[in-house]
N, C-alpha and C positions, 0 to 999 in steps of 0.2 A: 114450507113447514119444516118441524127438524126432527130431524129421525132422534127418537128418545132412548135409542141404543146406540148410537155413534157416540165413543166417547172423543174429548179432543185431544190430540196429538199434542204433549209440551215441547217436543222438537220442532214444530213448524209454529212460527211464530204469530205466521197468520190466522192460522186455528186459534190461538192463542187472544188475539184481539189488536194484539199491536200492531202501530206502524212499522214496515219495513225502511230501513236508510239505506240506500244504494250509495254506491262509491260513485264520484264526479266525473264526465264521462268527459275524455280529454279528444278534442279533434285531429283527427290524424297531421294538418297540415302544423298545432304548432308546435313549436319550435324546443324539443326538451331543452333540459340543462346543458350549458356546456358547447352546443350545435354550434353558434353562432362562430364562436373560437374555432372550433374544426372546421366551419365554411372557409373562417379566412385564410388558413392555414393550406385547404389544398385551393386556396385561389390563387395566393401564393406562389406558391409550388408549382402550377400550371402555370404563371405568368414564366418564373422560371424558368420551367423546359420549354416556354416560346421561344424568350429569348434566348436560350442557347441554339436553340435550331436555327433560329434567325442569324446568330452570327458565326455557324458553324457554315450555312447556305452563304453568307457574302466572303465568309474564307474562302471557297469553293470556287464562289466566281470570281473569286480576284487569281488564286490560284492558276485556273484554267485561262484567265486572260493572258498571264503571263507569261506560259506552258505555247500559245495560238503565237503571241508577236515573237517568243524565242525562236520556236519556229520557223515564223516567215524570215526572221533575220541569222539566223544560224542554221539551217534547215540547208543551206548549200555551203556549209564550209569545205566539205572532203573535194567537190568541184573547184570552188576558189583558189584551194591550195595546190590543186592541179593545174589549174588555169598559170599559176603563179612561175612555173618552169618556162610558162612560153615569152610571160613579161622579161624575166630573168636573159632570154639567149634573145630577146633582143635587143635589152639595154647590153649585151657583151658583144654585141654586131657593131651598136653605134661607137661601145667603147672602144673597139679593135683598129678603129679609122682615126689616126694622126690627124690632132686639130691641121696641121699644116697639109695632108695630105687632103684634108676637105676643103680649105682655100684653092690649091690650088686643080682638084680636080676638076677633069671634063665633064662637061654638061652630062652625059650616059652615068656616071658614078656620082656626081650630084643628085641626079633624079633619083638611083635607087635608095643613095643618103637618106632624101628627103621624106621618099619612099616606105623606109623601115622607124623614120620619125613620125610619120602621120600612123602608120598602124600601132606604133609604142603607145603615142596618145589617145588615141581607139579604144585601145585595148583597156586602159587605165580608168579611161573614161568610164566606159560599162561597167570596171569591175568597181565603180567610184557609184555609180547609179545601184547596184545592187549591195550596196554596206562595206564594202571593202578599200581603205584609202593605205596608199602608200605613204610612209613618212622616213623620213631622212634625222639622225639626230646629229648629226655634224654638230660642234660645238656645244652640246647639251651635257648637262653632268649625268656620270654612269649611271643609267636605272637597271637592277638586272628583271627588274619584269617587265622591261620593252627591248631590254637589246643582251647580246650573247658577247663576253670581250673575248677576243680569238687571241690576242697577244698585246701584249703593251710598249707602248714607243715613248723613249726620254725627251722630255722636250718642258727642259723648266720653265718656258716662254707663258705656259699655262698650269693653271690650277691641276694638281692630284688631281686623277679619274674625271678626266675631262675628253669627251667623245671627239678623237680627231684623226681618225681616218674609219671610212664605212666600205668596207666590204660587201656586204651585200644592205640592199632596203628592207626596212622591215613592211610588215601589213596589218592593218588593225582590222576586225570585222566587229562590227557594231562599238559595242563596248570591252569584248576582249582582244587577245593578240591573236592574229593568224598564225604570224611568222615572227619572228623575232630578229632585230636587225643585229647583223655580224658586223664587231665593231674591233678599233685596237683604241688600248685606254691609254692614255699621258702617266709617266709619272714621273717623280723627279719636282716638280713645283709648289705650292703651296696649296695645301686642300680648299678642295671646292666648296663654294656655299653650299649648304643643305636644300636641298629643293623644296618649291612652296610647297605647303600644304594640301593647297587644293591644284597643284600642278602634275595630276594623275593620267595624263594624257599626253601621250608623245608630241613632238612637231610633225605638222606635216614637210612631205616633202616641196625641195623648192620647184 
């Protein structure tokens, strides 16, 4: 029934008689305007910062591998160069003994001859199994990053700066110098060829 005193409200529309039109009800999951652009944008972006992490981690491990074999191969050089005084006094043993006086020595100074020969080789040996080789540059054009010139000797017979007399041997440990070989340079003759390119490594010794 309808109350004959109710009058109708012209604010509500319902009272009123009409249909109401609702706004179109949008589902949370799609996709506004625009979104799809911002997805690829931080997908992007994340792919991005993967791969920089990715190759910030194989810096890292190449780094640290590098840092492990320097180590194992340079990790006893202050011994090496210690060791290097004992090789030194006893190539100046063998040198101290006149070839003629090793002809004709007695068997007793023969034996110790041979003696401080076998332990010179010993000694080289080991330091040759642990990265350390000796090299001799006799005849080699002057490098000053393998050998020291102590003084120079006239002898046109050979090229300018030509390695011809060795004072002491040098010693490489891996790929750098331990020692440096003490040398006298030539001069007085025609300069020496420029050394190869890729001849960055002393001779060994004979």
């Amino acid at each position: 029934m309808t109350d004959p005193d109710r009058k109708d409200d012209p604010a509500n529309p319902a009272q009123a008689g009409e249909p109401v039109v609702s706004k179109p009800y949008i589902m949370p999951d799609d996709p506004e305007e625009g979104s799809v652009e911002a997805l690829a944008r931080e997908v992007a972006e994340s792919r991005d910062r993967m791969l920089r992490t990715l190759a910030e981690m194989e810096n890292l491990r190449q780094r640290t591998r590098r840092e492990v074999a320097d180590a194992k191969t340079y990790g006893i050089t202050g011994f090496a160069r210690d060791i290097l005084d004992i090789a030194d006094n006893l190539q100046r043993a063998l040198d101290a003994v006149p070839t003629e006086a090793k002809a004709a020595a007695d068997p007793g100074l023969k034996a110790l001859i041979e003696g401080v020969e076998l332990t010179e080789r010993s000694l080289l040996n080991t330091l040759e199994k642990n990265g350390v080789k000796k090299f001799d540059p006799s005849g080699e054009k002057f490098d000053p990053n393998f050998q020291q010139a102590m003084y120079e000797v006239p002898d046109p017979s050979v090229p300018a700066g030509t390695v011809v007399q060795v004072v002491q041997a040098g010693y490489m440990i891996g790929e750098r110098v331990l020692r440096p070989a003490l040398v006298g340079v030539s001069k007085g003759g025609a300069k020496a060829e420029p050394a190869a390119a890729n001849g960055n490594e002393p001779g060994n010794a004979a």
